[in-house]
C-alpha positions as CSV (number, residue, x, y, z in Angstrom):
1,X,116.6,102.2,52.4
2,X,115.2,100.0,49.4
3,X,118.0,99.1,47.3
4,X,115.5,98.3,44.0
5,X,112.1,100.3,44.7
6,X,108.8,99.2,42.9
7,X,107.4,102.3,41.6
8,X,104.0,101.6,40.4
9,X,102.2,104.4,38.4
10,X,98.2,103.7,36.9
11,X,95.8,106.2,35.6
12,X,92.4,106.2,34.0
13,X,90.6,108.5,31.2
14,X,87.5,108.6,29.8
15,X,86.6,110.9,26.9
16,X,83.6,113.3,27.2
17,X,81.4,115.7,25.6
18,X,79.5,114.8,22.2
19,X,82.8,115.2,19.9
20,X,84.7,113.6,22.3
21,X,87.1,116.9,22.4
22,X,87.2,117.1,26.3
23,X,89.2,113.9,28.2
24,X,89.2,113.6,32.4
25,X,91.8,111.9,33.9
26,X,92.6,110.6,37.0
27,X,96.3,109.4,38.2
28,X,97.9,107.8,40.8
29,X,101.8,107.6,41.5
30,X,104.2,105.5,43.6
31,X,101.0,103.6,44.7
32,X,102.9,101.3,46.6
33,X,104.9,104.3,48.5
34,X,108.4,102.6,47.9
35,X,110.4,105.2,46.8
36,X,111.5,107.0,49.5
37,X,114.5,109.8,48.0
38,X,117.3,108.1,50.1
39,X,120.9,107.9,48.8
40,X,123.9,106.6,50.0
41,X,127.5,108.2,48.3
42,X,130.6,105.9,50.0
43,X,133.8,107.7,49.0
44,X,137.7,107.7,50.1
45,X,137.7,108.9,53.6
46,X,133.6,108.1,55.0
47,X,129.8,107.6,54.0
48,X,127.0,110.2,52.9
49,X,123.6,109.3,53.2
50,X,121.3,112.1,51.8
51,X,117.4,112.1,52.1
52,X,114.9,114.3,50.4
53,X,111.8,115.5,51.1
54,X,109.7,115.0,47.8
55,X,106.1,114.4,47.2
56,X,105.8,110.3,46.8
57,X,102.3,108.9,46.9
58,X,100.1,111.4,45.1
59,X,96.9,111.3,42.8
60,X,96.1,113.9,40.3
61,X,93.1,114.9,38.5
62,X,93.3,116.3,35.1
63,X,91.3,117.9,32.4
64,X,92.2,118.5,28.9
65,X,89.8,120.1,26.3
66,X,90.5,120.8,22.6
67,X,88.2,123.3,20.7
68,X,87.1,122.4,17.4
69,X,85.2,124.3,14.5
């Protein structure tokens, strides 16, 4: 279990189309695959450790347009 986890998060987007309206992205999260959904409860009477299964290390590709007159 990392006790401080480095989550590193970049992206890149570039602008296209004539008047520059449109905009593709690309994105990349928790590049370094640290965090890892673990917890660790310690009450009165014992310890709870809980993990989760969530998406960590993922890219995403993204495109926005905005229609003008």
């Amino acid at each position: 279990m990392t006790k401080n986890p480095l989550v590193i998060n970049a992206g890149l987007s570039k602008r296209v189309f004539n008047r520059k309206n449109g905009v593709l992205a690309l994105k990349a999260y928790d590049i370094l695959k640290q965090n890892n959904f673990l917890s660790r409860k310690i009450i009165d009477n014992g310890i709870s450790d809980a993990r989760t299964n969530d998406l960590s290390r993922y890219l995403m590709i993204s495109f926005s347009w905005a229609p003008q007159k």
